[in-house]
TORZA-222232 format. One record per residue (C-alpha): x, y, z; residue number from 1; chain. Coordinates in Angstrom, 2 decimals, always signed. Layout:
# residues N
<site <X Y Z> NUM 'A'>
...
//
This chain:
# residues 368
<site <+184.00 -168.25 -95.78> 1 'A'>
<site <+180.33 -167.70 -96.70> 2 'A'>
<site <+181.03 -164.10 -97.76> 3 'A'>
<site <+184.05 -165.14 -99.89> 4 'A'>
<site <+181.67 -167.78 -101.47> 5 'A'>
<site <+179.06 -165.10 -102.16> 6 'A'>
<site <+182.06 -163.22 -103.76> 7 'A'>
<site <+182.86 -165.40 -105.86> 8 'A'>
<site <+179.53 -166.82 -107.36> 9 'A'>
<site <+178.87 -163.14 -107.95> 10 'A'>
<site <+181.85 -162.29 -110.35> 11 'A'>
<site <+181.24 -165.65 -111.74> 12 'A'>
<site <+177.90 -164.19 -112.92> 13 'A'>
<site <+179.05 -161.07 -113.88> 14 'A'>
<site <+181.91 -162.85 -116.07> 15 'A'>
<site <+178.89 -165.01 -117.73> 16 'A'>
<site <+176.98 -162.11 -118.37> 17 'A'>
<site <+179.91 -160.50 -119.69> 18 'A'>
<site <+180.77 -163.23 -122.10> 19 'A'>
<site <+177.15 -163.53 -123.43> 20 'A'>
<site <+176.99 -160.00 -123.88> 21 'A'>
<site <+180.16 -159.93 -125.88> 22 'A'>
<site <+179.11 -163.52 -128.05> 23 'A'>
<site <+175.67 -161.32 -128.67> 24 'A'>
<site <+177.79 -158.13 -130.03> 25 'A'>
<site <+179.65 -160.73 -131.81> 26 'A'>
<site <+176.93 -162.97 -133.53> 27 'A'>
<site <+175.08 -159.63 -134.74> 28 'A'>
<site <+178.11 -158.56 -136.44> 29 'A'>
<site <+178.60 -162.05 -138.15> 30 'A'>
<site <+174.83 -161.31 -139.45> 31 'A'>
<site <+175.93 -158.51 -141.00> 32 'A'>
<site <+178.85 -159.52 -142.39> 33 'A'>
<site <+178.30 -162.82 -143.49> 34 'A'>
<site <+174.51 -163.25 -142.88> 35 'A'>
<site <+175.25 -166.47 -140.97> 36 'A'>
<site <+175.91 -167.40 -136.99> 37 'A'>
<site <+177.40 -171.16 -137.01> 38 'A'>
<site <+176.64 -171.89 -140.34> 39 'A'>
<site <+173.11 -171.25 -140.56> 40 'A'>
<site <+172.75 -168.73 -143.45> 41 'A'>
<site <+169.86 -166.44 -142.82> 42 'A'>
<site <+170.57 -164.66 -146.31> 43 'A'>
<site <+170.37 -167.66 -148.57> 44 'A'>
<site <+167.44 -166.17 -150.35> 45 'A'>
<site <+169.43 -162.98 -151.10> 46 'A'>
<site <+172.69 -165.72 -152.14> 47 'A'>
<site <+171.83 -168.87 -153.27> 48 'A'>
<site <+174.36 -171.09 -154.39> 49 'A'>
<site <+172.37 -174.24 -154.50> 50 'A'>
<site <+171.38 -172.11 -158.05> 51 'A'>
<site <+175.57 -172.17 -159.13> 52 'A'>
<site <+175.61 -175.80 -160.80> 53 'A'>
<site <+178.49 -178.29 -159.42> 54 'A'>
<site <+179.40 -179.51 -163.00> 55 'A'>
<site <+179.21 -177.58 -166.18> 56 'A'>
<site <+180.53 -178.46 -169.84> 57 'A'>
<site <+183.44 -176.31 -170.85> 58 'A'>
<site <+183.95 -175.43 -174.60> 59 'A'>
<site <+187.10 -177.67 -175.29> 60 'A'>
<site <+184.92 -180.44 -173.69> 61 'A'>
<site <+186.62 -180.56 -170.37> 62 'A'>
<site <+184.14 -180.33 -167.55> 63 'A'>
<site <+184.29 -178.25 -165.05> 64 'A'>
<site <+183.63 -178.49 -160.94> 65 'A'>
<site <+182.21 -175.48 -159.15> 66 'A'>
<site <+182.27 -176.13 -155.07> 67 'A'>
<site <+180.36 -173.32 -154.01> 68 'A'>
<site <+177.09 -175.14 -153.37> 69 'A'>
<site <+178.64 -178.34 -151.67> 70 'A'>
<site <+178.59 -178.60 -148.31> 71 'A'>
<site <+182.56 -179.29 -147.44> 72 'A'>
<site <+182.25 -179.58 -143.82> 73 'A'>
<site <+185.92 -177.71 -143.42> 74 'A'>
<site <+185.96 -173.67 -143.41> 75 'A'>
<site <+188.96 -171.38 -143.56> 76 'A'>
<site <+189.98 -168.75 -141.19> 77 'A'>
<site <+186.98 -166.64 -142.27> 78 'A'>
<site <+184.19 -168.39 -144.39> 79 'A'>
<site <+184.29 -170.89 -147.30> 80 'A'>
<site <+186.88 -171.40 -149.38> 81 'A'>
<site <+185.09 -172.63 -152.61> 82 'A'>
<site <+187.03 -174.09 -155.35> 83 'A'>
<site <+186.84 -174.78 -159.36> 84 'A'>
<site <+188.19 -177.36 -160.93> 85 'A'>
<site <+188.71 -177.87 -164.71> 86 'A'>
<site <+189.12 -182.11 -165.80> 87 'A'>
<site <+190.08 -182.70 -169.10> 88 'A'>
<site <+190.67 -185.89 -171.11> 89 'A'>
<site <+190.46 -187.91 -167.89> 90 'A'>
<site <+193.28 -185.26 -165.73> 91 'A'>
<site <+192.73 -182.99 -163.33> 92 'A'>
<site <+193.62 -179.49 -165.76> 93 'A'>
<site <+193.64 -176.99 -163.46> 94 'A'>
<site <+192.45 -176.14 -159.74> 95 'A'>
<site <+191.86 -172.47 -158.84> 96 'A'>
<site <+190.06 -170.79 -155.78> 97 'A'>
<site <+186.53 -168.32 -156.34> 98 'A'>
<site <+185.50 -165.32 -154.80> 99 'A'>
<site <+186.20 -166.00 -150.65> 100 'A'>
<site <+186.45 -163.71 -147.52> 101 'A'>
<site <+189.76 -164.86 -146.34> 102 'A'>
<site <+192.21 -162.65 -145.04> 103 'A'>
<site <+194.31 -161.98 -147.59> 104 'A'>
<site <+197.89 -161.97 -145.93> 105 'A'>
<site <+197.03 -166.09 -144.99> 106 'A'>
<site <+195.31 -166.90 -148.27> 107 'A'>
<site <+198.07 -165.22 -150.68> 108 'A'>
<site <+199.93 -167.64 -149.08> 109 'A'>
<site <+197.91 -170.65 -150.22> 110 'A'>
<site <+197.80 -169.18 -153.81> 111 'A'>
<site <+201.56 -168.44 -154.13> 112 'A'>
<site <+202.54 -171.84 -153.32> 113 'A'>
<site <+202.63 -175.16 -154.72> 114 'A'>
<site <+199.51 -176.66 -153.29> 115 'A'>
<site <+197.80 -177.09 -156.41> 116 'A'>
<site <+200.65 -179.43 -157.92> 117 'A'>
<site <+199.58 -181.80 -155.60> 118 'A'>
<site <+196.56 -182.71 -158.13> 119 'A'>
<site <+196.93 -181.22 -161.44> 120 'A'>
<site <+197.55 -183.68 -164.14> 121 'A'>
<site <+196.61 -186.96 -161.85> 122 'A'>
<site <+193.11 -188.58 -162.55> 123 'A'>
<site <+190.61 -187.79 -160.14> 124 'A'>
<site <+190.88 -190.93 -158.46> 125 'A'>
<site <+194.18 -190.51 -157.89> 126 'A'>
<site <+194.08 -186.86 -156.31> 127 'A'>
<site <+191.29 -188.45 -154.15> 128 'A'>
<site <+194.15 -190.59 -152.96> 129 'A'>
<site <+196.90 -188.02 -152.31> 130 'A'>
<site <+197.12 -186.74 -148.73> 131 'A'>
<site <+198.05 -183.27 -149.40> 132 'A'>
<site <+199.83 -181.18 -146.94> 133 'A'>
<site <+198.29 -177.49 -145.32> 134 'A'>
<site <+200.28 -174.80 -146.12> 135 'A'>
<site <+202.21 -173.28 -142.75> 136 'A'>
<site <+201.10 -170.37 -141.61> 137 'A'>
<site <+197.80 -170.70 -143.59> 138 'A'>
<site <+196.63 -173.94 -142.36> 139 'A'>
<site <+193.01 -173.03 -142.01> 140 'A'>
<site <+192.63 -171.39 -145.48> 141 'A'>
<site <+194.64 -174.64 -147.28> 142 'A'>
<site <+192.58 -177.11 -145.06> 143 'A'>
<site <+189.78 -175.83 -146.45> 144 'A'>
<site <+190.64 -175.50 -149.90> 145 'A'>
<site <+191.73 -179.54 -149.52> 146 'A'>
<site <+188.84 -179.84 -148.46> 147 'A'>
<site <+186.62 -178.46 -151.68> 148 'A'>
<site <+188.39 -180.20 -153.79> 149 'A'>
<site <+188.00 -183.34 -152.52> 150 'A'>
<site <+184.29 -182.72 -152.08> 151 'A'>
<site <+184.68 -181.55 -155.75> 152 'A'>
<site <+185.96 -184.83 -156.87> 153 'A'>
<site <+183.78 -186.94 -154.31> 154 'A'>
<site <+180.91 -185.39 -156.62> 155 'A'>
<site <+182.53 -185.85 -160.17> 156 'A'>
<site <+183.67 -189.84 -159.10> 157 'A'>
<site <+180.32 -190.90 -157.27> 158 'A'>
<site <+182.87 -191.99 -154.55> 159 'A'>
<site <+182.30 -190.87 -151.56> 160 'A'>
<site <+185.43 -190.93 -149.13> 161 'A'>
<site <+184.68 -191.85 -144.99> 162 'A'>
<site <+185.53 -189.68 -142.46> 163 'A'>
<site <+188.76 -191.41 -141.24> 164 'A'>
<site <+190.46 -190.35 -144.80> 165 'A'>
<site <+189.63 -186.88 -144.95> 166 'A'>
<site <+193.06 -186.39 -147.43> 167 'A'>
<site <+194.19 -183.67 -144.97> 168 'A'>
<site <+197.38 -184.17 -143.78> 169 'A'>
<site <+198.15 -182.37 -140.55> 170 'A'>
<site <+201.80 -181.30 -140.82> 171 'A'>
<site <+204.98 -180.92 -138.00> 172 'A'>
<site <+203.57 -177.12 -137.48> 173 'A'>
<site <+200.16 -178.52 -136.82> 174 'A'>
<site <+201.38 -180.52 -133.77> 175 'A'>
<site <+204.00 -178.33 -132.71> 176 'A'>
<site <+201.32 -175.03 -132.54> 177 'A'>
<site <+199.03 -177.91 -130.61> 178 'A'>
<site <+201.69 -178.45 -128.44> 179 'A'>
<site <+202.97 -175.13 -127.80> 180 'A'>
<site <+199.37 -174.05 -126.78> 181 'A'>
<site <+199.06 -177.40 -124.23> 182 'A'>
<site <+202.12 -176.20 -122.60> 183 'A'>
<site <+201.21 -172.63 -122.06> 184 'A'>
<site <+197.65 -173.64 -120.82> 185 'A'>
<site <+198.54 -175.94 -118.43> 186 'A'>
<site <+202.43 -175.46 -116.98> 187 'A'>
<site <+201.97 -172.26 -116.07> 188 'A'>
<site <+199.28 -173.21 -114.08> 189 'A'>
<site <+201.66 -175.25 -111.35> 190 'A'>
<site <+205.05 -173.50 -112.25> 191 'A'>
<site <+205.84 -170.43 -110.72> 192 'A'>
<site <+208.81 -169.57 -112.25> 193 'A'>
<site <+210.33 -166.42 -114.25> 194 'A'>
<site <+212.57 -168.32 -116.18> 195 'A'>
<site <+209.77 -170.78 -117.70> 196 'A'>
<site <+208.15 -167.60 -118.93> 197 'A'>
<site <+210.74 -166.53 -120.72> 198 'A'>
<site <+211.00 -169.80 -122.41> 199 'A'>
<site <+207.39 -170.32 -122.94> 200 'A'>
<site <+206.77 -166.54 -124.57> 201 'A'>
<site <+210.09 -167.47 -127.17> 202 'A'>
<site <+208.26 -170.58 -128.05> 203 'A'>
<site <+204.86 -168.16 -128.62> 204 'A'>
<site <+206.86 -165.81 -130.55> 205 'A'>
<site <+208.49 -168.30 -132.55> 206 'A'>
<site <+206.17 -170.88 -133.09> 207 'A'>
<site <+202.54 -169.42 -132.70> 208 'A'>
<site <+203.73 -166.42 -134.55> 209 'A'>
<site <+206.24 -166.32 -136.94> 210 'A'>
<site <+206.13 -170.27 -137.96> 211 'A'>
<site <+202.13 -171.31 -137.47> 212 'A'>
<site <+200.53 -168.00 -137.29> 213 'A'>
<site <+198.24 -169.48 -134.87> 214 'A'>
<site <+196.46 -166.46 -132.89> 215 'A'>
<site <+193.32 -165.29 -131.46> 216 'A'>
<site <+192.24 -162.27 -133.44> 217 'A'>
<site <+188.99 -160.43 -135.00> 218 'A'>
<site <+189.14 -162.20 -137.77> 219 'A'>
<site <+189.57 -165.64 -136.21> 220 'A'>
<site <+186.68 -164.50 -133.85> 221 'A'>
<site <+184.24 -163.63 -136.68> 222 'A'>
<site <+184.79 -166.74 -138.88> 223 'A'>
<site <+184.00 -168.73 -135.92> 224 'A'>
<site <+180.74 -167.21 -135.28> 225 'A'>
<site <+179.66 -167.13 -138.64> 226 'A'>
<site <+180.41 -170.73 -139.74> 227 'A'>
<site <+180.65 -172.70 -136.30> 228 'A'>
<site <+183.70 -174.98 -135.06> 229 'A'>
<site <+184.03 -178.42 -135.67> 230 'A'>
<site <+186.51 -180.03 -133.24> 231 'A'>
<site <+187.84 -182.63 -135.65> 232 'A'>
<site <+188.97 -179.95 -137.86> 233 'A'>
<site <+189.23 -176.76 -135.95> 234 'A'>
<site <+190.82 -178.34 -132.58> 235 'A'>
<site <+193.37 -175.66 -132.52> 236 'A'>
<site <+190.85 -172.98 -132.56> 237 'A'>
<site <+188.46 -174.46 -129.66> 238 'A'>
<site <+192.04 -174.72 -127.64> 239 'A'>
<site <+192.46 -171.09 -128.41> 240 'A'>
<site <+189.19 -170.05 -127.86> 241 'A'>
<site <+189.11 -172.20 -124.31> 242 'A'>
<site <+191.82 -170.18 -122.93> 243 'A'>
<site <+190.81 -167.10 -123.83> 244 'A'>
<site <+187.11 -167.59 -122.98> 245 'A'>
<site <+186.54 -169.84 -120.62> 246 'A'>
<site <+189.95 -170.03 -118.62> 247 'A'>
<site <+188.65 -166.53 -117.16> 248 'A'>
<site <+185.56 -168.14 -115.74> 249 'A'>
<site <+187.65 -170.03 -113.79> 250 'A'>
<site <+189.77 -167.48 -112.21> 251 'A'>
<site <+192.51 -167.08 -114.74> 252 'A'>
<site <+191.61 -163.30 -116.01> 253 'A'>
<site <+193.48 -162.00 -118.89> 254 'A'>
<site <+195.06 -165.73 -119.39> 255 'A'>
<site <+195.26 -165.73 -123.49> 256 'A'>
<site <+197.14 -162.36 -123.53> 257 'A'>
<site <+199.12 -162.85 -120.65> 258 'A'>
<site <+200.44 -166.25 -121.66> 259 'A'>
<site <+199.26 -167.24 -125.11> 260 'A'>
<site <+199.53 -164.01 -127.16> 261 'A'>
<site <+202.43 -164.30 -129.62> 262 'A'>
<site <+202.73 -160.46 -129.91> 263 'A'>
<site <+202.19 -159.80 -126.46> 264 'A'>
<site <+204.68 -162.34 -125.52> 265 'A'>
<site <+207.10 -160.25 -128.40> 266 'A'>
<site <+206.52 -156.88 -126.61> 267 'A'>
<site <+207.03 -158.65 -123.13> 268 'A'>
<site <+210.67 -160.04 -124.42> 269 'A'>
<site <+211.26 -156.55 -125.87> 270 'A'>
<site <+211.19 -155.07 -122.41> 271 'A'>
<site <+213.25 -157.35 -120.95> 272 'A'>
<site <+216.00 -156.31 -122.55> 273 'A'>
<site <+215.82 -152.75 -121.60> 274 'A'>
<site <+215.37 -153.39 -118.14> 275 'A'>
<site <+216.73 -150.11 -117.02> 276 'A'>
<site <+215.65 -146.80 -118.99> 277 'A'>
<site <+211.77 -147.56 -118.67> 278 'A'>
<site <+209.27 -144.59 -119.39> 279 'A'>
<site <+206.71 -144.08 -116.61> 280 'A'>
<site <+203.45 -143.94 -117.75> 281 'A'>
<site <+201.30 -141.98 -115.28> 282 'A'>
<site <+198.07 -142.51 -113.84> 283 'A'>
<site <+196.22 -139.58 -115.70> 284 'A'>
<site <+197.65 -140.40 -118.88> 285 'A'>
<site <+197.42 -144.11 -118.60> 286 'A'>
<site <+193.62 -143.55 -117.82> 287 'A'>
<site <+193.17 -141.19 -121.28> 288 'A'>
<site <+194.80 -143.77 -122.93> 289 'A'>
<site <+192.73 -146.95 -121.89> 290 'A'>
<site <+189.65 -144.65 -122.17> 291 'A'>
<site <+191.03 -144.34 -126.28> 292 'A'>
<site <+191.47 -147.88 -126.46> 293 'A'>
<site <+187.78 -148.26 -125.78> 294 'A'>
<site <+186.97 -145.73 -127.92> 295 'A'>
<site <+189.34 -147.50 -130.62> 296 'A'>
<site <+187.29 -150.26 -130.05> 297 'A'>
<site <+183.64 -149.42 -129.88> 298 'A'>
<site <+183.99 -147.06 -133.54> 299 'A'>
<site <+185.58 -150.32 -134.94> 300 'A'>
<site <+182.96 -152.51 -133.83> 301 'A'>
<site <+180.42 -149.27 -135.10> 302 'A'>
<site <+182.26 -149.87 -138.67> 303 'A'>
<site <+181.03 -153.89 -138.10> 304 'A'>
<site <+177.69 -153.71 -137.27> 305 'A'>
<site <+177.28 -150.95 -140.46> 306 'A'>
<site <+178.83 -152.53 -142.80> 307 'A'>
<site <+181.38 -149.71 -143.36> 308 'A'>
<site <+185.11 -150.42 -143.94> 309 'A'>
<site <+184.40 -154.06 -142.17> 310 'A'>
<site <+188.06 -155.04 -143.90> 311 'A'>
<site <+189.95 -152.93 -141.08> 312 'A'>
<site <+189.52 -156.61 -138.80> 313 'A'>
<site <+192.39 -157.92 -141.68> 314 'A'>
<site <+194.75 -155.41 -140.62> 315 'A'>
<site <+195.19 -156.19 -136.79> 316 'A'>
<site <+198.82 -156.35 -136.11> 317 'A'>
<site <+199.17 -159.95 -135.93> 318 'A'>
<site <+198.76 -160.00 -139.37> 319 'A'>
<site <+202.75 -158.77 -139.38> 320 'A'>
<site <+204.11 -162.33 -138.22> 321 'A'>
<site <+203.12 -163.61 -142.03> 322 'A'>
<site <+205.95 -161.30 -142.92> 323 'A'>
<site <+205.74 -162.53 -146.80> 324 'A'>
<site <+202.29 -161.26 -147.34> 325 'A'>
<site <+201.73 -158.43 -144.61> 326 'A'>
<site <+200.76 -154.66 -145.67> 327 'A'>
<site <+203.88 -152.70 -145.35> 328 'A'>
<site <+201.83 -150.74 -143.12> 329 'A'>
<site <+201.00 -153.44 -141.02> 330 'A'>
<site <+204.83 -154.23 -140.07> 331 'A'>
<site <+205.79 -150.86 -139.80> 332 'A'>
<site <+203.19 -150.49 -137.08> 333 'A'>
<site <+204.03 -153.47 -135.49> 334 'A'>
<site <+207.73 -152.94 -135.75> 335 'A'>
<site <+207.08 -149.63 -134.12> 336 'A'>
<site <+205.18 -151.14 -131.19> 337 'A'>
<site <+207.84 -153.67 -130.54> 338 'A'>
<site <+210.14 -150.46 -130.62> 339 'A'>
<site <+207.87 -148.85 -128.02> 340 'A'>
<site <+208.07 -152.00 -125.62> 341 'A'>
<site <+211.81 -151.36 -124.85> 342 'A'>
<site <+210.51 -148.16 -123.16> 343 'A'>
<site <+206.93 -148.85 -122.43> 344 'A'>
<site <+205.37 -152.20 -121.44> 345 'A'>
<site <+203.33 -153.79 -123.81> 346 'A'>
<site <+201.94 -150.19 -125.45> 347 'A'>
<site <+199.77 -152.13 -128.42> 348 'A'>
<site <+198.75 -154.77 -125.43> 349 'A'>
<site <+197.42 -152.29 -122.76> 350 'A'>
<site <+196.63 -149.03 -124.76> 351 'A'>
<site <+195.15 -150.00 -128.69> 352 'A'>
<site <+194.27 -153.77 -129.27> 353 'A'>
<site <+190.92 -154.10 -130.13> 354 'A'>
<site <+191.12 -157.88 -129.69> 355 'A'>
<site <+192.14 -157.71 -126.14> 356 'A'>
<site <+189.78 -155.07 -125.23> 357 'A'>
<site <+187.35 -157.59 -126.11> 358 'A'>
<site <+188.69 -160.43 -124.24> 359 'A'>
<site <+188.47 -157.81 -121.51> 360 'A'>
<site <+185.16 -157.53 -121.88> 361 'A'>
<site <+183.75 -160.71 -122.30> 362 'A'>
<site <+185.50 -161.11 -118.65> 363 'A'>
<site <+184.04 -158.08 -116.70> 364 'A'>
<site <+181.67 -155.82 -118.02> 365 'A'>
<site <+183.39 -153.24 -115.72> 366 'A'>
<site <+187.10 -153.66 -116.95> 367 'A'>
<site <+188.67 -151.03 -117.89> 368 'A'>
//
């Protein structure tokens, strides 16, 4: 008993070593990315936008609001999501979004829809008022766009709006992603059973991928590092970041991509229907091919830390369940990968994601 004790206290260490090792590799890319770790901007002398003025004249006498010095308190999936907004003759004349580092297959899909309708041509008092819905499948990019332009208007009125009324409304996808993630981090936990799997990695696919986009990725990693979490806003992100974290410190290894994934869940239903012409991957070449998934891995996080093609973390495959705005080169790799699974089991999963590789390694500096 003492031995198995001694055991276990010991990989506990090695998994908290592990995971500050990883946060470390983490936070000094966010420097160099974004200059900031949880908000605190260690480049503001090189960027200041306390110099960009919130409220300039415009030459038809409208005045316009420029959010990029406020401080919001609500970030998008990435960074900031700073706003301008033009009032004229007492209306709100236009709302449009500056310069951000959002990933563009969520935020295209904040500026191709109607959002902005939801204030131009009220007063600013009454777009205060409105409780304007996130956009699905880009909630954390439209949150935070809400966001600026109620700080915006907060700053143009004088009227300063308390915290229970933050004008954000959190929509049916909001609660059903919430809920989704509850179940998978807690039932299979005391249910043994192969048939709740199957239900719970349709309900991923379905709902965590294709309807919320709600996933744990590079991106998602990144933004987090560099601009903090707040759990009022961000509560889906600290659930996703629990599992895939801090569920491993607690014996549940490989949790997130085992149970939470949305395209690991997709390549797991894949195989299930080919249960019968599998292709056996052997040891030799299942060892060269997690040795190029680490390889993969540590020349991507090389391209981080220098600065060089830094937009590849906008490309990982999960990008393809926000079918209207992926790359076409995103969902043909992904539809080739779910192609793979009916003959190999979860290919993208054990042999390229970089995303998993580090989840591996913030669990066991010895995983392979």
């Amino acid at each position: 008993m003492k031995k198995t004790k001694k055991i276990k206290r010991k990989n506990l260490t090695v998994n908290i070593v592990a995971l500050v090792t990883v946060f470390l590799l983490m936070a000094s890319a966010a420097m160099v990315r974004d200059g900031k770790i949880f908000g605190h901007d260690f480049k503001s002398s090189e960027k200041d936008n306390s110099a960009v003025p919130v409220m300039t004249a415009g030459p038809d006498g409208s005045t316009v609001i420029n959010t990029s010095s406020l401080e919001v308190g609500v970030t998008g999936y990435s960074g900031p999501v700073p706003v301008e907004i033009t009032v004229k003759d007492g209306v709100i004349a236009a709302v449009r979004p500056l310069d951000n580092v959002e990933t563009p297959a969520f935020f295209n899909l904040v500026t191709e829809s109607d959002i902005f309708s939801a204030w131009v041509g009220k007063t600013p008092q009454e777009a205060l008022a409105a409780e304007v819905d996130g956009v699905t499948g880009a909630t954390y990019s439209s949150n935070a766009l809400i966001a600026g332009v109620r700080a915006g208007l907060q700053e143009y009125t004088d009227s300063p709006v308390g915290a229970g009324n933050s004008g954000i409304s959190r929509g049916v996808s909001f609660y059903a992603a919430l809920l989704v993630l509850l179940m998978a981090a807690i039932i299979p936990i005391y249910v043994k059973d192969k048939r709740y799997r199957i239900v719970q990695e349709i309900l991923n696919v379905a709902v965590l991928g294709f309807w919320t986009g709600t996933f744990v990725d590079f991106t998602l990693i990144l933004g987090a590092m560099s601009n903090g979490l707040g759990l009022s806003v961000s509560l889906i992100t600290c659930v996703l970041f629990l599992i895939a974290f801090i569920y491993p410190l607690f014996g549940y290894p490989g949790y997130y991509c085992a149970w939470v994934c949305p395209f690991g869940s997709l390549q797991e239903l894949a195989s299930r229907c080919n249960p019968r012409f599998r292709l056996h991957v052997g040891k030799r070449a299942a060892k060269i091919l997690r040795r190029f998934r680490t390889a993969l891995w540590m020349a991507l996080m090389l391209c981080l830390w220098t600065g060089f093609l830094t937009s590849w973390i906008d490309y990982e495959l999960f990008t393809a369940f926000i079918v209207k705005t992926a790359s076409v080169g995103v969902l043909v790799a992904g539809g080739v990968f779910v192609l793979l699974s009916f003959f190999v089991q979860r290919p993208y999963c054990n042999y390229v994601c970089p995303t998993g590789t580090l989840l591996r390694m913030s669990q066991d500096l010895d995983s392979k």
